[in-house]
C-alpha positions in Angstrom: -10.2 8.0 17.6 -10.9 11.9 18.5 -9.7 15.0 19.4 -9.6 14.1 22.4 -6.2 12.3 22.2 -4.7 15.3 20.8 -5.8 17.5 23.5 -4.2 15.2 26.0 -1.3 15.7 24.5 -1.7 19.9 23.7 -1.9 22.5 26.4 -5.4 22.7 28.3 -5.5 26.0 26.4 -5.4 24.0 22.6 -9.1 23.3 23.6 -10.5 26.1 24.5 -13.5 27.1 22.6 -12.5 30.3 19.8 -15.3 32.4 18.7 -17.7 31.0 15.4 -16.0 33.7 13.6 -12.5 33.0 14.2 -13.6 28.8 13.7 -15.3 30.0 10.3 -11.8 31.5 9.0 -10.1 28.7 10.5 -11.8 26.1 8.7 -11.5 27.2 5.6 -8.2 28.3 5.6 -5.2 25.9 3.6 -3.6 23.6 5.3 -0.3 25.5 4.8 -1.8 28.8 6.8 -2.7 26.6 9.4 0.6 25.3 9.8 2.0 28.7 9.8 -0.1 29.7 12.3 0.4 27.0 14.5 3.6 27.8 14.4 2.7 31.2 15.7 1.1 29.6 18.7 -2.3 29.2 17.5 -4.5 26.4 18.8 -7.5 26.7 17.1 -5.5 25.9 13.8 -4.1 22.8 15.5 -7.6 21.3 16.1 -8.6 22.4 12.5 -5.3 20.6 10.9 -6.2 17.4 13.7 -9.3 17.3 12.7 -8.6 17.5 8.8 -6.4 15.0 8.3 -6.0 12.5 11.9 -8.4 9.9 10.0 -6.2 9.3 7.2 -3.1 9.7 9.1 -4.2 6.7 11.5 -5.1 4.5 8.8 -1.8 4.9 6.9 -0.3 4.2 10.4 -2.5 1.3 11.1 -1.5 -0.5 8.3 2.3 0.0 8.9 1.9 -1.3 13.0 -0.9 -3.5 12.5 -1.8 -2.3 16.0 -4.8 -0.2 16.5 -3.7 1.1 20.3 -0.1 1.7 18.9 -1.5 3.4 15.8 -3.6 5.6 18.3 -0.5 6.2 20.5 1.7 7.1 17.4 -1.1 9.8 15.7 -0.9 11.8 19.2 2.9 12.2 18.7 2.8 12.6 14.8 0.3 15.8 15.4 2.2 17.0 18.7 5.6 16.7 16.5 3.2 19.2 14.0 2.5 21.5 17.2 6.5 22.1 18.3 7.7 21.7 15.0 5.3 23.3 12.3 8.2 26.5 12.0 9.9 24.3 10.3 7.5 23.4 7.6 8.9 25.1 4.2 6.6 24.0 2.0 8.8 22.2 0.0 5.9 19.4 0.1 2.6 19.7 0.8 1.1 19.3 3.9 -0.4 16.0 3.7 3.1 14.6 2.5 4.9 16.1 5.5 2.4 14.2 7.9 2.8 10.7 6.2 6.4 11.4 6.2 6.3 12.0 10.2 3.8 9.1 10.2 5.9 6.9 8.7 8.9 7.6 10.2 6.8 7.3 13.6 5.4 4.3 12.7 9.3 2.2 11.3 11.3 3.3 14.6 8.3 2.3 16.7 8.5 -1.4 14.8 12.3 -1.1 15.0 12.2 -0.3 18.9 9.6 -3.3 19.3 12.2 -5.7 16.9 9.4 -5.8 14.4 9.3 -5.1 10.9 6.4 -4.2 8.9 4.1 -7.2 8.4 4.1 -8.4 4.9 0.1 -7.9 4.8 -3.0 -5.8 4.5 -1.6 -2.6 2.9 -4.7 -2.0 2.0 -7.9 -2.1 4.5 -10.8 -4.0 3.7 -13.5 -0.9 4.6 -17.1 -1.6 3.9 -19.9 0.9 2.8 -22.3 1.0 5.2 -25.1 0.8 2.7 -23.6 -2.1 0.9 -26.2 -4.6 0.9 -24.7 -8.4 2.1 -24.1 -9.6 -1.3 -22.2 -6.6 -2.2 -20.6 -6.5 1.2 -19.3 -9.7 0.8 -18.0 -9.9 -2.7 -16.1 -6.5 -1.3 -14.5 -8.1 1.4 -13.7 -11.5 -0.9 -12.0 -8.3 -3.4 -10.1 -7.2 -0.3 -8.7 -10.4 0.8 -7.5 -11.3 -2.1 -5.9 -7.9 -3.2 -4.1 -8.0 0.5 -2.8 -11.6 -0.9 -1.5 -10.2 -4.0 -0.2 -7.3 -2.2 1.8 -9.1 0.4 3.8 -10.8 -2.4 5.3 -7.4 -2.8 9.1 -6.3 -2.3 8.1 -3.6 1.1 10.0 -1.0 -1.6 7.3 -1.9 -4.4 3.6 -2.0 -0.9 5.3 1.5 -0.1 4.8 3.1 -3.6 1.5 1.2 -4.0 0.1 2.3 -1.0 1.2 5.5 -1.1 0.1 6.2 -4.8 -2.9 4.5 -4.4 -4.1 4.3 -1.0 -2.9 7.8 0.3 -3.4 9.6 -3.5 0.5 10.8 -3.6 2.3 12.1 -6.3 5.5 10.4 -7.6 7.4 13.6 -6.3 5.3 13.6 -2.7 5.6 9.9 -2.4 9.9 10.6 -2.9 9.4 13.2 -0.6 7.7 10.3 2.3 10.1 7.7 1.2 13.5 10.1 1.2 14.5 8.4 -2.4 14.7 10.2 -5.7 11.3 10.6 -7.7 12.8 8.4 -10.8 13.5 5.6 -8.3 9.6 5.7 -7.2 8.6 6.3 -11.1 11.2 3.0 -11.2 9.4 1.1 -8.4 6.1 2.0 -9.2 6.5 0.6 -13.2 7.7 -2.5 -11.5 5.1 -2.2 -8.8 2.4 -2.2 -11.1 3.8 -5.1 -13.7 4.1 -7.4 -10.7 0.8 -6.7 -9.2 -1.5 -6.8 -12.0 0.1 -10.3 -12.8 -0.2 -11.4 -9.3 -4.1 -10.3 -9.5 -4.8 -12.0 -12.9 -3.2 -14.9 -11.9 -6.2 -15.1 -8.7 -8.6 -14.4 -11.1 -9.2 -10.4 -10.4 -8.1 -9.4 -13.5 -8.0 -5.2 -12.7 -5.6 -2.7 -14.3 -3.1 -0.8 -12.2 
């Protein structure tokens, strides 16, 4: 995936080229001042935000559709939602949450419009190290497969706060934030969560402490 999706989506004038000094600033501005200027109008700080965080966007979206031209299709409306909506970013959240909330709820009326439902598996994506040699390479992947196992003997309630705590680094109150529930209910779900899955993994004989 690039920017290029993105800019087929943007105005022709979201691409063109800003001076090095303004692409300096740009880049290492927050993501909250880039979202306030995007909502002034500014491309540059669209690409900036794009290219910041449209990697692990996609792969939280991936592993919701399970379809890697869907999850392509659904990041170009997640980030042009960002473009005509970013005014309304109040910063209640950070950034990062407020994308995987879009995301998501891209991703569940997408499934819902298809009369699909989230498949029960691979909530968590068996990525290799390049420089893994093939012993460790495979003994990663056999790690992976089986952790999908455990993991698709989850309640969806109990993948979401795994994946979200775990996989996508949220905080109990950012994960509430993605989900729409109250933080105790994800501290709730995610004590149960973790009871289930560590059992589930010791059980297979990957005895690992969530």
């Amino acid at each position: 995936m690039t920017t290029q999706v993105l800019a087929i989506r943007l105005p022709q004038a979201a691409v063109a080229q800003a001076p090095a000094a303004r692409q300096a600033a740009a880049s290492t501005a927050s993501d909250e001042k880039l979202i306030a200027r995007i909502a002034a109008g500014d491309r540059l700080a669209m690409r900036v935000l794009f290219a910041r965080h449209h990697v692990r966007v996609y792969r939280f979206v991936l592993r919701l559709v399970r379809d890697e031209a869907l999850a392509e299709d659904l990041i170009s409306e997640v980030f042009f939602d960002v473009w005509r909506q970013a005014a309304s970013f109040a910063a209640r959240s950070t950034a990062s949450t407020w994308l995987l909330a879009i995301a998501r709820f891209k991703a569940l009326s997408s499934l819902r419009r298809r009369g699909e439902q989230p498949l029960d598996e691979t909530m968590a994506a068996a990525i290799e190290d390049g420089a893994d040699d093939p012993e460790v390479a495979l003994r990663r992947r056999q790690q992976h497969d089986l952790l999908r196992k455990c993991l698709s003997k989850l309640s969806p309630e109990h993948r979401d706060v795994i994946d979200l705590v775990y996989f996508q680094e949220q905080a109990s109150g950012e994960v509430a934030a993605i989900l729409g529930i109250p933080e105790n209910t994800v501290k709730t779900r995610m004590f149960y969560a973790r009871k289930r899955l560590a059992k589930l993994l010791k059980a297979a004989g990957m005895d690992r402490d969530f």
